[in-house]
C-alpha positions in Angstrom: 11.3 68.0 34.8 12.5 64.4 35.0 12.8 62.4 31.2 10.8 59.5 33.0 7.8 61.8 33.7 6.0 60.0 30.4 5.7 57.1 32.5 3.5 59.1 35.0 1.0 60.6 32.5 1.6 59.5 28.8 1.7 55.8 29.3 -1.0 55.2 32.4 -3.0 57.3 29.8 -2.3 55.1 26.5 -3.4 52.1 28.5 -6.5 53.9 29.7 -7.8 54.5 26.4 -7.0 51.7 24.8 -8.9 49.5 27.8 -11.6 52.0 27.6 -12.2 51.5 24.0 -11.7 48.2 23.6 -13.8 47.1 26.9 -16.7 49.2 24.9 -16.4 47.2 21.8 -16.1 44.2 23.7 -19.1 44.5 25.9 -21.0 45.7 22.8 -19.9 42.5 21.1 -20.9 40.6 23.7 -24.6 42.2 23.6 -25.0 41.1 20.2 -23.8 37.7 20.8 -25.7 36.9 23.8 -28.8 39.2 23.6 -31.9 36.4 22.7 -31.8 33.0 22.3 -29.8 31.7 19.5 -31.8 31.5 15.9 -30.9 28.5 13.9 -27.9 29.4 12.2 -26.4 30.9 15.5 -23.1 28.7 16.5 -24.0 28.7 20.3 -26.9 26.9 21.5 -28.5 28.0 24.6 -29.5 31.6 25.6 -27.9 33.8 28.6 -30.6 32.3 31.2 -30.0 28.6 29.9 -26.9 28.3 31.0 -25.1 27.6 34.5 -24.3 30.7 35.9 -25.3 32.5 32.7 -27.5 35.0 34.5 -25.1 35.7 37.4 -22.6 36.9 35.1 -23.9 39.0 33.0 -25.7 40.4 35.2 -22.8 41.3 37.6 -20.3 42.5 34.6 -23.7 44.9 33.5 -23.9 46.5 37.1 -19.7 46.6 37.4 -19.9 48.1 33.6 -22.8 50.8 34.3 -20.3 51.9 37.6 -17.4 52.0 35.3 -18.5 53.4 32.0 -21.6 55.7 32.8 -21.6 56.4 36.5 -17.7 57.5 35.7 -14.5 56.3 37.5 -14.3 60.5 38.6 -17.4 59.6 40.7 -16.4 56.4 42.0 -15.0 54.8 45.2 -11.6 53.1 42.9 -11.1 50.9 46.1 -14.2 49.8 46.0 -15.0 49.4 42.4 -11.2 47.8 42.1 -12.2 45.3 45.0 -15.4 44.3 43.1 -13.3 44.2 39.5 -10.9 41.9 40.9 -13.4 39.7 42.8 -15.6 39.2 39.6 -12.4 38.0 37.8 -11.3 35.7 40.1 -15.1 34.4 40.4 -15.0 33.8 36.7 -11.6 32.1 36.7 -12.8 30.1 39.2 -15.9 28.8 36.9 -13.8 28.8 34.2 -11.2 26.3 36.0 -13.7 23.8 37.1 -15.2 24.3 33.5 -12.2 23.0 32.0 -12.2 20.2 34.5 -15.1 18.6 32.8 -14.4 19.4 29.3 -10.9 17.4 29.9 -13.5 14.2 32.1 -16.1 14.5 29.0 -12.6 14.1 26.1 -12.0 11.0 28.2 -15.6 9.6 27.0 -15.7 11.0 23.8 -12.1 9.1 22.9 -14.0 6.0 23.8 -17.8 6.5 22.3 -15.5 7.6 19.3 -14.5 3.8 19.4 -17.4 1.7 20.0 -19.4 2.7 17.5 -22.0 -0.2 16.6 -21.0 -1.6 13.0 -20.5 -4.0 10.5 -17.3 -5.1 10.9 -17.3 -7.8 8.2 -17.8 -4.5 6.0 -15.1 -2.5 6.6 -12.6 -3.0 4.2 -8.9 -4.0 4.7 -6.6 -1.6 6.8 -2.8 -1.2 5.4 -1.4 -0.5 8.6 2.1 0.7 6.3 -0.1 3.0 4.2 -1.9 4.5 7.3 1.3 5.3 9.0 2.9 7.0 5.8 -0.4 9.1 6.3 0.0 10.2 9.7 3.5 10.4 9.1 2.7 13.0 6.3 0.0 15.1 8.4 2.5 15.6 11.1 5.1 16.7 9.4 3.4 18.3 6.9 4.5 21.8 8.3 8.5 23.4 8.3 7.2 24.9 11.7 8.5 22.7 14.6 5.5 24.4 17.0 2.7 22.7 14.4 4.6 19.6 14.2 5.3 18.8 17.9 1.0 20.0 18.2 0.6 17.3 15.4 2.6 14.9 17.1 0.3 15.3 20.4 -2.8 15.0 18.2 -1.4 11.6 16.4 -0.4 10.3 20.3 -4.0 11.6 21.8 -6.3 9.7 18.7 -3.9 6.5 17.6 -4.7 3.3 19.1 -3.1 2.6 22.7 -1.7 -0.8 23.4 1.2 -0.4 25.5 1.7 -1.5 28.7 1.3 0.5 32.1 4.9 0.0 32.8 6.1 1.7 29.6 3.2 3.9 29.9 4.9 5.2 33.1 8.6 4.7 31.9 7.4 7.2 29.4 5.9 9.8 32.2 9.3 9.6 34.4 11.6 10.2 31.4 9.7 13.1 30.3 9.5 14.9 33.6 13.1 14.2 33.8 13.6 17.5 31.4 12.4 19.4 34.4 15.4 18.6 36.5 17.7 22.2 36.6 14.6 24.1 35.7 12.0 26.2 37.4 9.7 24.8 39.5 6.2 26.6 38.1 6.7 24.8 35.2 6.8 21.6 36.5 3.7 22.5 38.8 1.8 23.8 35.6 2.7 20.7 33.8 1.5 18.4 36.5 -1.5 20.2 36.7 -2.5 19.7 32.8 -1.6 15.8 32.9 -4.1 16.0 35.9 -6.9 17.7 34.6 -6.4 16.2 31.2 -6.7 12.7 32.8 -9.7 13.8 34.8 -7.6 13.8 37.8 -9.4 16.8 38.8 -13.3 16.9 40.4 -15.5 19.6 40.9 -18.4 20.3 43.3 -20.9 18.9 41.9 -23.1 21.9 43.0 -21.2 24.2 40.5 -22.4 22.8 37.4 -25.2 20.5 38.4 -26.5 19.4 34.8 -22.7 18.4 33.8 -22.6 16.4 36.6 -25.4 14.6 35.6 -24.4 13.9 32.3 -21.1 12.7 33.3 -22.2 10.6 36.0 -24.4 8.9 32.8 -21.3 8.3 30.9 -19.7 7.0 33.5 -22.5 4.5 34.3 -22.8 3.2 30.9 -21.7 -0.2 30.0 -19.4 0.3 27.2 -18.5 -3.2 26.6 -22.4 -3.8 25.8 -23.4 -0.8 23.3 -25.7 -1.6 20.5 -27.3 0.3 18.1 -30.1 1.7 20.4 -27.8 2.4 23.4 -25.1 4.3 21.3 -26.9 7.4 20.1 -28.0 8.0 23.3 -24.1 8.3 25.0 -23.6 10.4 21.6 -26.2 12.8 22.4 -25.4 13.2 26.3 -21.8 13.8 24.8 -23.1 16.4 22.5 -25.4 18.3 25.0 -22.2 18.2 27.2 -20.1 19.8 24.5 -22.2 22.5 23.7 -23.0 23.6 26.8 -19.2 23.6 27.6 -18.6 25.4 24.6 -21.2 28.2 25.3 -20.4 28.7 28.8 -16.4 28.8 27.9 -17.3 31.6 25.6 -19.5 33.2 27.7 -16.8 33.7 30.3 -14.0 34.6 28.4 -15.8 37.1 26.9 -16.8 38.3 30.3 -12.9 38.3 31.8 -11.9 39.9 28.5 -14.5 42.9 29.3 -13.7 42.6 33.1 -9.6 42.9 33.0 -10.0 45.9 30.3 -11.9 47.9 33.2 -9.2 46.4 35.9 -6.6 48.3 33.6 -8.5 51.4 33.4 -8.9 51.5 37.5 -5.5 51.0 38.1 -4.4 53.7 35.5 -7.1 56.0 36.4 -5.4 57.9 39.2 -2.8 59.0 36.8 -4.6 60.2 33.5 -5.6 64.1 33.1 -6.8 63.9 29.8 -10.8 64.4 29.4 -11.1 62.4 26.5 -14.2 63.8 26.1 -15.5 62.7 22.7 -14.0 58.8 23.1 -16.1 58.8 26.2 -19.0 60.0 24.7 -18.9 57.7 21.8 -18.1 54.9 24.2 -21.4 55.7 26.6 -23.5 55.1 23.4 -21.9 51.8 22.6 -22.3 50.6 26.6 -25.8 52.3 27.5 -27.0 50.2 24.0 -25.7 47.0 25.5 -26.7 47.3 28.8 -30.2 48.5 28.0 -30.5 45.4 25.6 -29.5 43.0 27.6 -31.3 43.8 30.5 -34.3 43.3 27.6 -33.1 41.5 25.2 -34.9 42.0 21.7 -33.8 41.8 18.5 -33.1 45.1 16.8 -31.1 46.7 13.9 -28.1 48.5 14.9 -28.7 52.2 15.7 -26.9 55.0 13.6 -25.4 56.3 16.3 -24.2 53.3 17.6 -22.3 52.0 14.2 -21.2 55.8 14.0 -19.4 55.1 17.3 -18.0 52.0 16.6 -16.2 53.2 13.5 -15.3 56.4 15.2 -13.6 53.9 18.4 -12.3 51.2 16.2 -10.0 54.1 14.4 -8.4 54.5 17.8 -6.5 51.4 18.5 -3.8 51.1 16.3 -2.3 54.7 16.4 -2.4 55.1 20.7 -0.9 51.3 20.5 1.9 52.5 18.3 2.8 55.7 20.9 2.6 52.9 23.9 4.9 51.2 22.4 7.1 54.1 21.2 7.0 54.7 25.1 7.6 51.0 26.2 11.1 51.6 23.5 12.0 54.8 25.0 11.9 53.2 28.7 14.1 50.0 27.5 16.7 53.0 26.0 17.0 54.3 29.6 17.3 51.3 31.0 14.3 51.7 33.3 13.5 48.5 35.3 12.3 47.4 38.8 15.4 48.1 40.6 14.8 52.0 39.9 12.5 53.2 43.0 11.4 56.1 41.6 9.4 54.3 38.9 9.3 50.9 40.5 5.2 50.6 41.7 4.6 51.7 37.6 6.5 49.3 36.4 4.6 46.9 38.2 1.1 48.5 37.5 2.6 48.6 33.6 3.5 44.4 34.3 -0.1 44.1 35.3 -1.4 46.2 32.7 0.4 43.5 29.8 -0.6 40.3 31.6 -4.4 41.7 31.7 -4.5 43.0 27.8 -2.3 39.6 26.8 -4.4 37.0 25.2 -4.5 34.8 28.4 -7.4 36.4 29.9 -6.9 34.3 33.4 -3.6 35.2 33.7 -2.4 35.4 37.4 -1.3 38.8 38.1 1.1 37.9 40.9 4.0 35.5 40.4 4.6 32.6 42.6 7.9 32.4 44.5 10.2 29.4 42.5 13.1 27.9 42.6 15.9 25.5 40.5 14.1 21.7 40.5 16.1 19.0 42.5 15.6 15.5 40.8 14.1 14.2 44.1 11.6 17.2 43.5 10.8 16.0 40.2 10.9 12.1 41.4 8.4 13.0 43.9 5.6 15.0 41.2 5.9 11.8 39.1 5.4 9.2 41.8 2.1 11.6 43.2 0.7 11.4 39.5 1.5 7.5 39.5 -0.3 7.2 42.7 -3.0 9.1 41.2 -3.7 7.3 37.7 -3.0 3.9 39.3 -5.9 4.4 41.6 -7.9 5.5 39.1 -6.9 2.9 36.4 -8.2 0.3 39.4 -12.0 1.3 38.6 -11.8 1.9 34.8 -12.6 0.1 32.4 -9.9 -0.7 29.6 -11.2 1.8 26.8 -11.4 4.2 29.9 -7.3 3.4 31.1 -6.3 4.1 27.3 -9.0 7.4 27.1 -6.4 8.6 30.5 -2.7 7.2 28.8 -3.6 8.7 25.6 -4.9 12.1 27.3 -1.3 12.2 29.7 1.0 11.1 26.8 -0.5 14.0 24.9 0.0 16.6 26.8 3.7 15.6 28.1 6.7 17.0 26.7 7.3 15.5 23.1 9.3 12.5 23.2 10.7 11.8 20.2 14.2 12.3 18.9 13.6 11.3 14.9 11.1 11.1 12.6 12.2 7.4 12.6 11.0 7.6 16.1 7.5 9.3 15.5 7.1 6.6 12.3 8.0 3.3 14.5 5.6 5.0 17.4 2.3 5.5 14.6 3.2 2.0 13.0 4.2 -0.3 16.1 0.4 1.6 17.7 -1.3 0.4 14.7 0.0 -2.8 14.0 -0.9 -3.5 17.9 -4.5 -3.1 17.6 -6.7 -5.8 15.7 -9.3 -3.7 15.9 -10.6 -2.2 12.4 -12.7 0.2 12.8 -10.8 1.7 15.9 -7.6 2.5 13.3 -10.1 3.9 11.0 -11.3 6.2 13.0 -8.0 7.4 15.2 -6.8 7.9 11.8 -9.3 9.7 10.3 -9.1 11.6 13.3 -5.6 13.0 12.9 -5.8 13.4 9.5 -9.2 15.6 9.3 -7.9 17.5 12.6 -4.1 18.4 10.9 -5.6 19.6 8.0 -8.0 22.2 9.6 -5.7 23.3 11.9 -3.4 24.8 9.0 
């Protein structure tokens, strides 16, 4: 018998279980989150039939879960169920996508209603510009870890006050796109799509989330050189509804590709696996028939015994089949197994797929795009598209809007720095160009509060 006949049974089987169990836990998780409306002290706001789309997808991961999980994959059509998986995923990706779209349009409005706020000016006591910048200064570096301080460097450059001009603004873009020169093109492409989206670059149908629309199209109507103390709390709350129903709906469907990619990996392992499993199965269907019945009527209800005997009999299993996976994924680097072997080739590749739909990035792409070495006449012609772009746009905005987009792009670029002498003259030449009190005390504040929760 071959040594690579483990990757046949042993490892299609490890992934089975482990997407087995965990889409269980998951889907049961996602009963007890979404079953009723939310009570007071609930951190989402709307129930499963309030929001856009809410209805659709439960109900079409419930029907794909029931085929899956108590029908049994031994009774199934697998073409069939794996078409439908796959299309449910991408349909939630694609909600998902456009989601993000106007969370990054409705950022662009909060950096400004974060800035017009009706007050007192002759109040507001006196702003050490030095002082504030040591403080920002601190924040940011405040961590050993270079991935914290280049995120705390983007959150100073997103909140501090923006008064440079459109010609540095760009200078700035072309040199730090220049890094992509000599290096692969789907990171170039990935990068100019989040300095698109995060500059609201990107539209939606306005069909696909109707009552975001309408709430953006508010903000975008409202005279923001003119806001007084009546007019304000009304863009605040349209900005609020906006952010919870984002919020909700984001969580709603990654919870629902979570649940959905766990039964992709379990199709496409399914053909390969001869154990029964009987008794995870059976603990499983008590989890999934709970959630399904419950959210078909949702009530509330105290957990079953049977159900939270399950759930500590299933949550035992993780850890100990993860740790003979990866025994298996060692053994396989030993013999030196990769693609180029045709014997275990179409595994490997089921195995890849497996990883990228377990991995944290739950909208993964599954299939990687052809690339190839940037020329600098590639990367020339990204950054003049996005100039194109933003100068079009800057042509209808208002100037709190055209520093809401610079701030959003110079954010999300590359960092740009070379010192902390640089990051310091950055934070003090942004504050000592802005004459505007209140608008330092708040960017600052800003940073400050959001470096020290993110620790």
């Amino acid at each position: 018998m071959s040594s690579k006949n483990y990757l046949e049974k042993d490892v299609p089987e490890c992934y089975y279980l482990i997407s087995m169990v965990m889409g269980a836990i998951d889907y049961y998780m996602f009963y007890e989150s979404w079953a009723g409306k939310p009570g007071e002290e609930d951190v989402r706001h709307h129930s499963i039939d309030e929001l856009p789309h809410g209805k659709e997808v439960t109900d079409e991961l419930s029907a794909i879960v029931k085929t899956v999980y108590i029908d049994g994959l031994e009774n199934a059509d697998l073409s069939a169920v794996s078409r439908r998986i796959f299309e449910f995923r991408e349909h939630v990706k694609a909600l998902a996508i456009d989601l993000i779209s106007y969370s990054d349009r409705f950022k662009l409005h909060e950096y400004a209603i974060n800035r017009i706020k009706p007050v007192d000016k002759t109040t507001l006591k006196t702003f050490n510009n030095d002082a504030a910048a040591r403080d920002v200064l601190s924040a940011v570096f405040s961590s050993g870890e270079n991935a914290e301080i280049n995120e705390n460097i983007k959150l100073a450059v997103s909140q501090l006050p923006l008064r440079m001009s459109k010609t540095k603004f760009f200078d700035i873009v072309d040199n730090s796109l220049k890094k992509y020169i000599g290096t692969d093109s789907q990171a170039l492409e990935r990068e100019l799509y989040m300095l698109k989206t995060s500059a609201g670059l990107k539209d939606v149908k306005s069909s696909v989330y109707p009552g975001l629309e309408e709430l953006l199209q508010q903000l975008r109507n409202a005279d923001y050189d003119s806001v007084d103390e009546t007019s304000y709390p009304v863009l605040e709350g349209r900005l609020v509804k906006a952010v919870q129903l984002i919020t909700d709906m984001s969580e709603m469907l990654q919870s629902a590709e979570t649940i959905v990619n766990r039964m992709a990996v379990m199709v496409m392992c399914f053909a390969n696996v001869e154990t029964v499993f009987a008794k995870e199965s059976a603990n499983v269907k008590v989890l999934v028939s709970e959630a399904i019945n419950g959210l078909a009527d949702p009530s509330d209800k105290e957990m079953s015994d049977d159900v939270l005997k399950s759930l500590q009999m299933l949550e035992g299993i993780f850890e100990p089949v993860m740790e003979r996976l990866q025994r298996y994924q060692t053994r396989a680097a030993k013999q030196n197994l990769s693609g180029d072997d045709t014997e275990v080739r179409s595994l490997l590749e089921t195995f890849d797929s497996c990883e990228k739909l377990m991995s944290p990035s739950v909208f993964a792409d599954l299939k990687e795009e052809a690339s190839h070495e940037l020329t600098e006449a590639e990367v020339t012609k990204g950054f003049e598209e996005i100039k194109a772009e933003l100068t079009e746009a800057f042509g209808s905005d208002k100037k709190i809007m055209q520093r809401a987009r610079m701030s959003a792009i110079l954010s999300q670029l590359p960092v740009f720095f070379n010192s902390r002498t640089d990051v310091m003259n950055y934070v003090r030449d942004s504050l000592d160009g802005c004459r505007d009190t209140y608008e330092k005390m708040v960017a600052v504040r800003l940073i400050l509060d959001t470096a020290k929760s993110n620790k």
